[in-house]
C-alpha positions as a Python dict, from the first residue, in 0.01 Angstrom:
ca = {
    (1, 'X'): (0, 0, 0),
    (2, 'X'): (264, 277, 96),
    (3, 'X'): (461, 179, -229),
    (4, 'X'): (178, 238, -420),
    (5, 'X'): (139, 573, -276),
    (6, 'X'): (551, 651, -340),
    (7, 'X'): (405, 561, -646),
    (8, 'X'): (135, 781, -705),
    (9, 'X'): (338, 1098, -572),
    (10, 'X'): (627, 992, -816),
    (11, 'X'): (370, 1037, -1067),
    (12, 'X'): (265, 1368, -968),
    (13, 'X'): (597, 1498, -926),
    (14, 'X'): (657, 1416, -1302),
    (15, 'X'): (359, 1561, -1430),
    (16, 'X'): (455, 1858, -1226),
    (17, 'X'): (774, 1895, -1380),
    (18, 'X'): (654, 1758, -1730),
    (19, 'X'): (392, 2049, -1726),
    (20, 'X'): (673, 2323, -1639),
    (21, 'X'): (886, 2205, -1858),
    (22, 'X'): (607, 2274, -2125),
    (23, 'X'): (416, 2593, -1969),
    (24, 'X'): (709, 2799, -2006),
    (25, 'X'): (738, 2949, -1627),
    (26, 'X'): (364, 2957, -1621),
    (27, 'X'): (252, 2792, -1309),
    (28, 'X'): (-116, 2744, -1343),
    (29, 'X'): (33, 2457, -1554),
    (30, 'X'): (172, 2279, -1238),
    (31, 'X'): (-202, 2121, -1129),
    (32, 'X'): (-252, 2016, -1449),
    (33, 'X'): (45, 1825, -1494),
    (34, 'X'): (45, 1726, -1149),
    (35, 'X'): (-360, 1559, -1242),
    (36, 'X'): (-272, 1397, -1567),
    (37, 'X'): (52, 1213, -1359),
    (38, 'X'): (-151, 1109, -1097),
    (39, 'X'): (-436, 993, -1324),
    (40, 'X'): (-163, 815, -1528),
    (41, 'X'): (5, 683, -1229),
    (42, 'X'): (-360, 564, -1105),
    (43, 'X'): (-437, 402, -1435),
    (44, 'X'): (-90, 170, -1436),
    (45, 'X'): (-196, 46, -1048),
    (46, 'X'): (-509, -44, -1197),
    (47, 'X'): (-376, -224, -1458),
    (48, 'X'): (-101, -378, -1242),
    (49, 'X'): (-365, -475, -1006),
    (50, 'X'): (-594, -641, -1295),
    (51, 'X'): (-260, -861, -1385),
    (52, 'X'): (-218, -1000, -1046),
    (53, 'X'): (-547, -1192, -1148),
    (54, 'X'): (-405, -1293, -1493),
    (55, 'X'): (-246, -1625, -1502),
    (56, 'X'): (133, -1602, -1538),
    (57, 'X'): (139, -1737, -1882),
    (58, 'X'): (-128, -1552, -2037),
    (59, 'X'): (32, -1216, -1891),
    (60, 'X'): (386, -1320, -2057),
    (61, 'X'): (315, -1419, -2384),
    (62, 'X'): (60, -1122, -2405),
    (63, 'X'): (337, -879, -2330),
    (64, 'X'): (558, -1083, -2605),
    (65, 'X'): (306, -1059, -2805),
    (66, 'X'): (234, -685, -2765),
    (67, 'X'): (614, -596, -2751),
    (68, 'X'): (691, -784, -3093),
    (69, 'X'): (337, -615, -3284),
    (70, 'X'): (507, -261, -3190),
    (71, 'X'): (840, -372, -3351),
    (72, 'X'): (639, -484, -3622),
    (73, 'X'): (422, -183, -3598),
    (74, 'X'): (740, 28, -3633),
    (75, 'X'): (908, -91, -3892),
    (76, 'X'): (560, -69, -4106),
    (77, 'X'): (604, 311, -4043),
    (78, 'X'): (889, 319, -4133),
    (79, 'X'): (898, 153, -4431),
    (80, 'X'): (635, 355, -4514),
    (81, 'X'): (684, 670, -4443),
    (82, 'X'): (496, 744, -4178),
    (83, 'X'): (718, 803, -3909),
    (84, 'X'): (962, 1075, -3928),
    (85, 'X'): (794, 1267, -4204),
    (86, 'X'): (710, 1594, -4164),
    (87, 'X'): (390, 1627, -4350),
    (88, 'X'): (64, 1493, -4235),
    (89, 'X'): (-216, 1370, -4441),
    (90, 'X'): (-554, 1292, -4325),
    (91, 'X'): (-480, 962, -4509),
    (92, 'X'): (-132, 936, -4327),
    (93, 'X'): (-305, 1067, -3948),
    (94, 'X'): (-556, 723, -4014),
    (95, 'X'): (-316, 513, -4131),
    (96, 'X'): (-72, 569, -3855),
    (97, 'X'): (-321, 546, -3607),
    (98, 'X'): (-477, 202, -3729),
    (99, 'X'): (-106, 89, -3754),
    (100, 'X'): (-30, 227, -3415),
    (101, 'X'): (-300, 55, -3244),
    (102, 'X'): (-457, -218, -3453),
    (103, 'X'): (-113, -412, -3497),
    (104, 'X'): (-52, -398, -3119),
    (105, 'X'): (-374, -501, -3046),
    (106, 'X'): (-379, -782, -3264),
    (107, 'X'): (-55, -871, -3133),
    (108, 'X'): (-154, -848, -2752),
    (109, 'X'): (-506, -1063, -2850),
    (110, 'X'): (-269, -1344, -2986),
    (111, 'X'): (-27, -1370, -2707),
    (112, 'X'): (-319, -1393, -2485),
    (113, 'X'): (-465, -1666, -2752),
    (114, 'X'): (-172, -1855, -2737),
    (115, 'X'): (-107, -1894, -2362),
    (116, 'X'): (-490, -2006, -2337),
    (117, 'X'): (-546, -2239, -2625),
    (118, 'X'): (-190, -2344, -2739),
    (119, 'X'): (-29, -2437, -2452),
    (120, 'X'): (-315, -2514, -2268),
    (121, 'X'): (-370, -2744, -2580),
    (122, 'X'): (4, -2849, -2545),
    (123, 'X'): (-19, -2940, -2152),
    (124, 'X'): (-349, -3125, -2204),
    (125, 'X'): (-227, -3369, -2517),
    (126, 'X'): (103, -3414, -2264),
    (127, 'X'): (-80, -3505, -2020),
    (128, 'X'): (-333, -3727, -2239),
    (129, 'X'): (10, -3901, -2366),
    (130, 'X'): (138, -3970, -1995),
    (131, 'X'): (-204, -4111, -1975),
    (132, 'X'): (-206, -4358, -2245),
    (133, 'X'): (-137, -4699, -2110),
    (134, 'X'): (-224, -4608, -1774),
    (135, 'X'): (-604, -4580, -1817),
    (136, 'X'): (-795, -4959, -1732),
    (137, 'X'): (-1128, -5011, -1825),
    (138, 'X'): (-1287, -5249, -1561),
    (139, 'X'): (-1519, -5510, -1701),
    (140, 'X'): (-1854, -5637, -1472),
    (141, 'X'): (-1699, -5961, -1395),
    (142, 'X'): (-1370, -5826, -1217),
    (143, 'X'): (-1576, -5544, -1035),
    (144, 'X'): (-1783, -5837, -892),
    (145, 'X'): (-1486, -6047, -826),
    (146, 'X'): (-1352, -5768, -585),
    (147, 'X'): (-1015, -5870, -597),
    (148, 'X'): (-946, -5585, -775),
    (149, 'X'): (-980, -5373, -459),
    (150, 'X'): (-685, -5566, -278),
    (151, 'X'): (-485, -5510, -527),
    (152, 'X'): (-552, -5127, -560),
    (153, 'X'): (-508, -5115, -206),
    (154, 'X'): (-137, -5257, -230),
    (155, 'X'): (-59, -5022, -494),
    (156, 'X'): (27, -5244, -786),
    (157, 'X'): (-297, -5095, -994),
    (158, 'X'): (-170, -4738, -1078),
    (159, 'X'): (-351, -4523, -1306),
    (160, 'X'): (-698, -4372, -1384),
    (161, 'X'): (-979, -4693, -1377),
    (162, 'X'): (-1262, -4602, -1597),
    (163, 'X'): (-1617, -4738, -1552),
    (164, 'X'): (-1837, -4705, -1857),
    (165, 'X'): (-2174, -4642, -1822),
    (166, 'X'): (-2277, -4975, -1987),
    (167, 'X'): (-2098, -5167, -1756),
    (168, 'X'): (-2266, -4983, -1448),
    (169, 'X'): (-2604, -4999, -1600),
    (170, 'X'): (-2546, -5390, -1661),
    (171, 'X'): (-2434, -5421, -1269),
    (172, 'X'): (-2776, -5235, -1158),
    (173, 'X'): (-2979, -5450, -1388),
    (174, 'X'): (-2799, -5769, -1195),
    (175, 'X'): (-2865, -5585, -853),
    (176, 'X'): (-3220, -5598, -907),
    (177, 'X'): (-3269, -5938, -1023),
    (178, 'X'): (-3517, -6160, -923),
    (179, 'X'): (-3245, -6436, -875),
    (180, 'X'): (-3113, -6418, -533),
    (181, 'X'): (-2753, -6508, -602),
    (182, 'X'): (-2720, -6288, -912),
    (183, 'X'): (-2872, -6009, -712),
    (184, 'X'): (-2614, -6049, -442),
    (185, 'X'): (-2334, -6056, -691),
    (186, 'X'): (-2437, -5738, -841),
    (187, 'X'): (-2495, -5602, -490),
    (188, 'X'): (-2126, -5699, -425),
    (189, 'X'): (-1974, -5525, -744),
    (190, 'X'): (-2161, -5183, -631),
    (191, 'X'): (-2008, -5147, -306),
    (192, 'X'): (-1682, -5295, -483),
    (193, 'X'): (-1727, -4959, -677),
    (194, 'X'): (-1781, -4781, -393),
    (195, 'X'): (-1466, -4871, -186),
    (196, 'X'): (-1229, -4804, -526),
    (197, 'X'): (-1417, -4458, -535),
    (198, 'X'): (-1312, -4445, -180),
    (199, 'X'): (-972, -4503, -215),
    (200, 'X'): (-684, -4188, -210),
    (201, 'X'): (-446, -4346, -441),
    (202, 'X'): (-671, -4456, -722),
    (203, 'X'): (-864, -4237, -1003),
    (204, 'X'): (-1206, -4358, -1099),
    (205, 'X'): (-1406, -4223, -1364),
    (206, 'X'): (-1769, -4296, -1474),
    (207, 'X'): (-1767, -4208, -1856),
    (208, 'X'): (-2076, -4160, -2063),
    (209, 'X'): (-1943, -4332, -2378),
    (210, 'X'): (-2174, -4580, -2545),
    (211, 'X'): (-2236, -4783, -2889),
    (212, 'X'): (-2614, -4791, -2952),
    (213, 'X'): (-2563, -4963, -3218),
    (214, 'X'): (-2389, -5266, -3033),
    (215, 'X'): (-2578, -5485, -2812),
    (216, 'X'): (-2311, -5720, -2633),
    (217, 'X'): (-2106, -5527, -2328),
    (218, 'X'): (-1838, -5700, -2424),
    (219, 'X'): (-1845, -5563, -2755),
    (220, 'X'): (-1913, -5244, -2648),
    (221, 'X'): (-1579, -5255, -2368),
    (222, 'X'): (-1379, -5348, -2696),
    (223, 'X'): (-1475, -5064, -2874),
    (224, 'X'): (-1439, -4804, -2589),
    (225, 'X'): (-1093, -4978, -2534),
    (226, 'X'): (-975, -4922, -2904),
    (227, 'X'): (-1133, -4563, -2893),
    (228, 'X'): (-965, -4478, -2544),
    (229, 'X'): (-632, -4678, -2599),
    (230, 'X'): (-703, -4835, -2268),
    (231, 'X'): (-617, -5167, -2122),
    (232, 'X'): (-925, -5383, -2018),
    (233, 'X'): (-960, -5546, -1704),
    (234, 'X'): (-1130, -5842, -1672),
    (235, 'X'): (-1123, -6214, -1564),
    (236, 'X'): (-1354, -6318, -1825),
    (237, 'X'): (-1173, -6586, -2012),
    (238, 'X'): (-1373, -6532, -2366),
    (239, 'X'): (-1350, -6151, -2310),
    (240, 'X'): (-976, -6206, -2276),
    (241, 'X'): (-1016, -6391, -2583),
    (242, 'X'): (-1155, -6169, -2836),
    (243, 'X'): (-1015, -5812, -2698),
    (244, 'X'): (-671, -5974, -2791),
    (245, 'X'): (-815, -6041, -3153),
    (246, 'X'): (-896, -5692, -3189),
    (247, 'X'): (-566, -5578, -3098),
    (248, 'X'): (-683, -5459, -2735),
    (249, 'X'): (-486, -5527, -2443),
    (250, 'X'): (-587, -5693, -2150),
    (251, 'X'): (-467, -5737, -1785),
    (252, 'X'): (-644, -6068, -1704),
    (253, 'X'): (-671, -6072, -1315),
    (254, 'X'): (-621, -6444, -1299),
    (255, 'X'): (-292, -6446, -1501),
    (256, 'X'): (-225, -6246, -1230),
    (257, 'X'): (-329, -6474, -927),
    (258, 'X'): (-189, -6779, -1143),
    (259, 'X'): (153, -6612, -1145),
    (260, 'X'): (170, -6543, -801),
    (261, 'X'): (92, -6862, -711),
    (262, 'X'): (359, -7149, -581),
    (263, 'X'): (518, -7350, -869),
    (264, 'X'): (419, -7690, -835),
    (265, 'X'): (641, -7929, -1058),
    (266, 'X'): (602, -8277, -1171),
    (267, 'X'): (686, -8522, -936),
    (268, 'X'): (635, -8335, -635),
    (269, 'X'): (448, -8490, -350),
    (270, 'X'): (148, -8283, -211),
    (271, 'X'): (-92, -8383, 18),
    (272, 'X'): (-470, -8295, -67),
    (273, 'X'): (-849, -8343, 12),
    (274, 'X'): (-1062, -8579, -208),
    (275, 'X'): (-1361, -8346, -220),
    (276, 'X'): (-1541, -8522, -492),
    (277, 'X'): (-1529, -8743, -806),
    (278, 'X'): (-1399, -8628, -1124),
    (279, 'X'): (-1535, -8600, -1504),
    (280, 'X'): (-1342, -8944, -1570),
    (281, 'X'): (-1429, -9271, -1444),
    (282, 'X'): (-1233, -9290, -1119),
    (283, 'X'): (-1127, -8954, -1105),
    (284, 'X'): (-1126, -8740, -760),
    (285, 'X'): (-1104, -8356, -749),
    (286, 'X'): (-941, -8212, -479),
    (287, 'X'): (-897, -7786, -442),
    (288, 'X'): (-557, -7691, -307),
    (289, 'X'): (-598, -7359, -27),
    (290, 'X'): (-561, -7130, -326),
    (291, 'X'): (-807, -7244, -500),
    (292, 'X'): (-639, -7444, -761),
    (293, 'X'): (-825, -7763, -882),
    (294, 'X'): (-595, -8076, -820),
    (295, 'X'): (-766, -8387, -1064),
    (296, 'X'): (-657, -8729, -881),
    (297, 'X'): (-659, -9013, -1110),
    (298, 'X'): (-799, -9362, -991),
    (299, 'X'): (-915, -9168, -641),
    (300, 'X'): (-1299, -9225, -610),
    (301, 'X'): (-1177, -9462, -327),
    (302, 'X'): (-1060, -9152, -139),
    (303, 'X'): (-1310, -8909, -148),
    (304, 'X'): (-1362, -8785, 143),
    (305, 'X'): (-1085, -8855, 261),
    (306, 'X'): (-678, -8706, 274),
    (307, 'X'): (-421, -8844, 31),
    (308, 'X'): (-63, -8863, -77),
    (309, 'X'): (-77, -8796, -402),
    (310, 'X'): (211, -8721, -669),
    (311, 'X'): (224, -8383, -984),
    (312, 'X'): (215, -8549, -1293),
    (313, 'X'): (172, -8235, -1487),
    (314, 'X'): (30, -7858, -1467),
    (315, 'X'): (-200, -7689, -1684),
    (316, 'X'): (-228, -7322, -1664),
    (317, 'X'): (-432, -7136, -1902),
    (318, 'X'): (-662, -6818, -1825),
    (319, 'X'): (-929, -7000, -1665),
    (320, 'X'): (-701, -7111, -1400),
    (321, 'X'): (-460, -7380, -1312),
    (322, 'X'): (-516, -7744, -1311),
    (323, 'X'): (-253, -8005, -1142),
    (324, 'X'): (-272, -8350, -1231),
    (325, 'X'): (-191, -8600, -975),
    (326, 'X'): (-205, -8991, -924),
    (327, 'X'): (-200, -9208, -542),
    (328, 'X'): (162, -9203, -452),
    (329, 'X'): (38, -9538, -329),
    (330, 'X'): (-22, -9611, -660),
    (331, 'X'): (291, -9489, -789),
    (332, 'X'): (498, -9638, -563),
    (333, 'X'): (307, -9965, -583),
    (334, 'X'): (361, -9988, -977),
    (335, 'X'): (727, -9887, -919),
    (336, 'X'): (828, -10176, -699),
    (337, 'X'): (622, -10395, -933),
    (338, 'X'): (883, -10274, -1143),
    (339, 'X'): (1188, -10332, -995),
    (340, 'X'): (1070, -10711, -928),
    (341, 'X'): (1093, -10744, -1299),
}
C-alpha cells in the first residue's frame, strides 16, 4: 500500500515537472500536470492490479506478443513513411493510427490466444500421452470379483480406472434381479465400486461413452478400449479372448493370481483333500488352499478322505490352473512292481 502511494506521488511529481517544462514558467500549468501524472500513475496500479489476477502465462506471452506487434508496428512506419515525415495527411493521421493501435492489439489478442489455447492445448495432449497406457477399463466380472480392490489397495494398480456407463447400467440391472444369487453378486460389485471410489491413491471415472448400435457389453468394452487406448480389465476368459483379436490389451486378473501362485512341478508330492469325483471314471477332485483344482486319477476310493498324491503335470491357461496328480500309493506300488521285474 505505501509503495503504491511513493508511487502515485512519483507520478505527480513528473507531471509537475513535465507540465513546467512545457508551460514555459507559467505555473497554473503545475495542477494540471500534477492531475494527468496522478491519473496516469492511477491508471498503471489499476492495470497492475488487474494482472495480479491474470495467469502467469497468459500475462507473458501477451506482453511478447504486444512488444513484438510494436516492432512490427514500427518498422511498417517506417517503411512507409509514416514516421519521421514531416507532413501529415488525413490519409497518413488514419493510417498511422490504425497501424499504431490495430497491430498492437492484434498482437496483444494473440499472445493472450496462445497462452490459453496453445499451450493449454500443449499441456493437455502431454498429459493425455502420460495417460495412455495407464487408463484400465474395468469389465462387470472383475468389479464383482472384488479382488481388484486388494490389489488397488497394495498399490500395484496405478492409473486412472474407468467405468463405462454400460458396464454400471449392466451391474444395476444384476442388482435388481429376481435371482437371489445374481442379485447379491451385483450387490457386491456396487459397493466394490464404492470402496475403489473411496480409495486416495486410485482415479475412478464414470464415462458416458456408449455404442447404440452394439448390443453385447463386451463388444461395447472393446470398442471403448480401441477408442480410449485403454487396457481392459477383466477375468472373463472369452472376453480375454476376443479383446486380444482386436488388438486390445488386456490385464487378465487371474494371469495375475496364477503367477503369483507357488510353482508346483512334476513329481512333487502334495498332500490334498478328495472333495469329490472327477469327469473321468475314477477320477477325484481335490482344491488346493488357493483355489487351484488338483484332478486325482484312480481316487474315487478316497473321497472324502486325505491323500498322498504325486504332480504329474500342470495346466495353466486363463481360466485357472489345473494339477494332475495320481495315489503315490499307486505310484509307488507300480514302481516296486517294477523293480521285481
Amino acid at each position: 500500500m505505501v509503495l503504491r502511494a511513493m508511487f502515485l506521488v512519483v507520478g505527480m511529481v513528473l507531471g509537475m515537472s513535465l507540465g513546467w517544462s512545457l508551460s514555459d514558467g507559467q505555473t497554473d500549468i503545475l495542477g494540471i500536470g500534477a492531475v494527468i501524472g496522478v491519473v496516469v500513475g492511477a491508471s498503471i496500479l489499476a492495470v497492475e492490479q488487474r494482472l495480479q489476477t491474470v495467469p502467469l502465462s497468459v500475462a507473458l506471452w501477451g506482453g511478447v506478443g504486444l512488444v513484438l506487434s510494436l516492432l512490427i508496428a514500427g518498422l511498417i512506419g517506417l517503411l512507409t513513411g509514416l514516421v519521421g515525415s514531416s507532413q501529415h495527411s488525413v490519409f497518413s493521421l488514419l493510417a498511422t493510427l490504425l497501424i499504431f493501435l490495430g497491430v498492437p492489439y492484434w498482437g496483444l489478442s494473440m499472445g493472450i490466444r496462445f497462452a490459453k489455447e496453445g499451450l493449454d492445448g500443449y499441456d493437455q495432449a502431454s498429459e493425455r500421452a502420460g495417460q495412455v497406457g495407464k487408463m484400465k477399463l474395468l469389465d462387470t466380472s472383475v468389479i464383482i470379483d472384488g479382488r481388484i480392490a486388494d490389489l488397488c489397495e497394495t498399490g500395484f494398480i496405478e492409473g486412472t480406472l474407468i467405468v463405462p456407463h454400460f458396464i454400471l447400467q449392466e451391474l444395476q440391472n444384476i442388482s435388481d434381479s429376481s435371482d437371489g444369487l445374481k442379485r447379491a453378486r451385483g450387490r457386491r460389485g456396487l459397493d466394490i465400486l464404492n470402496v475403489l471410489q473411496k480409495m486416495s491413491n486410485i482415479d475412478v471415472k464414470l464415462v458416458e461413452d456408449d455404442f447404440p448400435h452394439v448390443k453385447e457389453v463386451d463388444t461395447k468394452l472393446i470398442e471403448l478400449g480401441k477408442q480410449m487406448d485403454a487396457k481392459v480389465l477383466t477375468n472373463d476368459f472369452n472376453l480375454n479372448k476376443v479383446a486380444g483379436i482386436q488388438g486390445v490389451e488386456v490385464l487378465n486378473i487371474n494371469d495375475l493370481c496364477n503367477a503369483l501362485k507357488p510353482v508346483v512341478l512334476p513329481g512333487e508330492t502334495i498332500r490334498v483333500f478328495v472333495l469329490k469325483e472327477g469327469k473321468e471314471v475314477g477320477q477325484g477332485v481335490a482344491y488346493l488352499d488357493d483355489g487351484t483344482m488338483v484332478v486325482v486319477d484312480h481316487a474315487k476310493p478316497w473321497i472324502g478322505k486325505n491323500a498322498d498324491v504325486i504332480v504329474t503335470s500342470v495346466l495353466q491357461t486363463s481360466a485357472g490352473r489345473m494339477i494332475f496328480t495320481r495315489l503315490k500309493e499307486e505310484t509307488e506300488r507300480e514302481e516296486l512292481s517294477l523293480a521285481r521285474v
